[in-house]
C-alpha positions as a Markdown table, in Angstrom:
| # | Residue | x | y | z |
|---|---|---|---|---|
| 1 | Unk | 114.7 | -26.0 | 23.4 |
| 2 | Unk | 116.9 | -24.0 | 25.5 |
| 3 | Unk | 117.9 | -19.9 | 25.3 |
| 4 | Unk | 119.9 | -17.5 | 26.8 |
| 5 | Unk | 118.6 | -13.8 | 27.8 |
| 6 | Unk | 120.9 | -11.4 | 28.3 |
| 7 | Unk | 120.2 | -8.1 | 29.9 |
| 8 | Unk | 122.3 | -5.1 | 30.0 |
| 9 | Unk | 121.7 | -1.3 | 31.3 |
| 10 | Unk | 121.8 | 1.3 | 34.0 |
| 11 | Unk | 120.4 | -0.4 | 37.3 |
| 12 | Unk | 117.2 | 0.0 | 38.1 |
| 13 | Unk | 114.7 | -1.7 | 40.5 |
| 14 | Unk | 112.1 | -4.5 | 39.0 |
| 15 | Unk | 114.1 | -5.6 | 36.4 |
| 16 | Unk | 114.9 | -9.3 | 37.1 |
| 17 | Unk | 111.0 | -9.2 | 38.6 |
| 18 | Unk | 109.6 | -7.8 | 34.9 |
| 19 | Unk | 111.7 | -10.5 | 33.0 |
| 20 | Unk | 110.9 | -13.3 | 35.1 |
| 21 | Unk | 106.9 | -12.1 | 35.1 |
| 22 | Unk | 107.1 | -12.4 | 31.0 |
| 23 | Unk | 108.7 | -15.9 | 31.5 |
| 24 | Unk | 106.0 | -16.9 | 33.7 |
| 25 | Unk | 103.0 | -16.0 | 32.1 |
| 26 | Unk | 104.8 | -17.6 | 28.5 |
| 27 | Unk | 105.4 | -20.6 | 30.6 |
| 28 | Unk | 108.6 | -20.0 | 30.1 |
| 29 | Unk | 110.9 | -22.1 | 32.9 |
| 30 | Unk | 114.1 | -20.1 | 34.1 |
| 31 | Unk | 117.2 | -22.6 | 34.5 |
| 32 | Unk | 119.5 | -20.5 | 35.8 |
| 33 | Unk | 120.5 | -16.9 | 36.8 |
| 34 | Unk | 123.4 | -15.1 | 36.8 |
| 35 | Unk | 123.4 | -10.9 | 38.0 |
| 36 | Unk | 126.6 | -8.7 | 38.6 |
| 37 | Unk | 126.3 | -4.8 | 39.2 |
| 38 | Unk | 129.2 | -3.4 | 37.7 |
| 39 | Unk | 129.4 | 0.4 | 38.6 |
| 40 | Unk | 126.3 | 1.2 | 37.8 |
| 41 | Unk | 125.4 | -1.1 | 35.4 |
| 42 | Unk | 123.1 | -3.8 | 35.5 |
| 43 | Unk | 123.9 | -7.4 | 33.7 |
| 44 | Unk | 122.5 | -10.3 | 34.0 |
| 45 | Unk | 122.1 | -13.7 | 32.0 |
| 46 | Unk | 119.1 | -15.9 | 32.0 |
| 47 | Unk | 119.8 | -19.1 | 31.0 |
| 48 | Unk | 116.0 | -20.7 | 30.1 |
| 49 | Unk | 113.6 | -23.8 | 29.2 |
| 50 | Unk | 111.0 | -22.8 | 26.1 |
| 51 | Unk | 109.6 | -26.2 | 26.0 |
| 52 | Unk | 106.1 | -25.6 | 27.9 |
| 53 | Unk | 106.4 | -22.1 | 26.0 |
| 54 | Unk | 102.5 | -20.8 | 25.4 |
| 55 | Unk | 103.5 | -18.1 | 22.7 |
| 56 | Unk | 105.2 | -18.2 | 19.4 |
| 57 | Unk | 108.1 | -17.2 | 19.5 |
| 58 | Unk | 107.0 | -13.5 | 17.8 |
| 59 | Unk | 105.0 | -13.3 | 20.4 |
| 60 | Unk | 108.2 | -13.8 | 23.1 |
| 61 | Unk | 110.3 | -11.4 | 21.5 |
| 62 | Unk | 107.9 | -8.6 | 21.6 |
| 63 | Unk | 107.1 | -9.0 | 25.2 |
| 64 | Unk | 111.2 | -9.0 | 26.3 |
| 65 | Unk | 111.0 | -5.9 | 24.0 |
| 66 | Unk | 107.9 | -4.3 | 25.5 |
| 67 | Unk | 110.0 | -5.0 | 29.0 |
| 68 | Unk | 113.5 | -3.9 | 27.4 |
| 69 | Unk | 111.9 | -0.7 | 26.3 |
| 70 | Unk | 110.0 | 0.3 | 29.4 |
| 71 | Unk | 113.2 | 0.1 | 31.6 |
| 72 | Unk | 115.4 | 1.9 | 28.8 |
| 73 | Unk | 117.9 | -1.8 | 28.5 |
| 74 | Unk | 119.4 | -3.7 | 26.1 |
| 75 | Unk | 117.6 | -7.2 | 26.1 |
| 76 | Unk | 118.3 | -10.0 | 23.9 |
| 77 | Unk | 116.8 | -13.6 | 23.7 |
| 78 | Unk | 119.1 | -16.1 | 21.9 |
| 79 | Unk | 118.3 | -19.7 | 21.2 |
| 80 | Unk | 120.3 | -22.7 | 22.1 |
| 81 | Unk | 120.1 | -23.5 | 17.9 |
| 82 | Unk | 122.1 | -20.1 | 16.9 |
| 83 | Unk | 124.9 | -21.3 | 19.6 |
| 84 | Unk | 125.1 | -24.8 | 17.5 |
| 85 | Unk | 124.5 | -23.5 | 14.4 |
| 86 | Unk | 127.7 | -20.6 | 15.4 |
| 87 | Unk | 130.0 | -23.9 | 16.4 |
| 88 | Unk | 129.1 | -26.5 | 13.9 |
| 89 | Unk | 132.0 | -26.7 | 10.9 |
């Protein structure tokens, strides 16, 4: 099972260190990255592997929360069945 984390907010230092610690102690593998600066806002897109996941997924969420909260962002974890349940007819 694949997901997408997005992350959105003023820029700051430590924040693609903080998300990529969560993944790593969930055993969460990170696919692919993608980071832009735009002014002074910080966006970046995770795209990521749950499969060896060690947490529920309750468990995931509030840790990206806990993160999102401490660094004042907008973080959201989105999994690969929401984008085929949004394009199935």
């Amino acid at each position: 099972m694949k997901a997408v984390i997005t992350v959105v907010g003023r820029d700051t230092v430590g924040v693609v260190a903080r998300v990529s610690q969560v993944c790593a102690e969930l055993n969460i593998n990170i696919e692919d990255v993608t980071q832009s600066i735009m002014q002074d806002m910080f966006c970046m897109i995770m795209l990521v592997n749950l499969q060896h996941c060690t947490a529920p997924m309750a468990t995931v969420r509030a840790a990206l929360d806990g993160v999102a909260a401490k660094m004042n962002m907008e973080l959201h974890l989105t999994r690969e069945e929401v984008f085929d349940a949004m394009h199935h007819i």
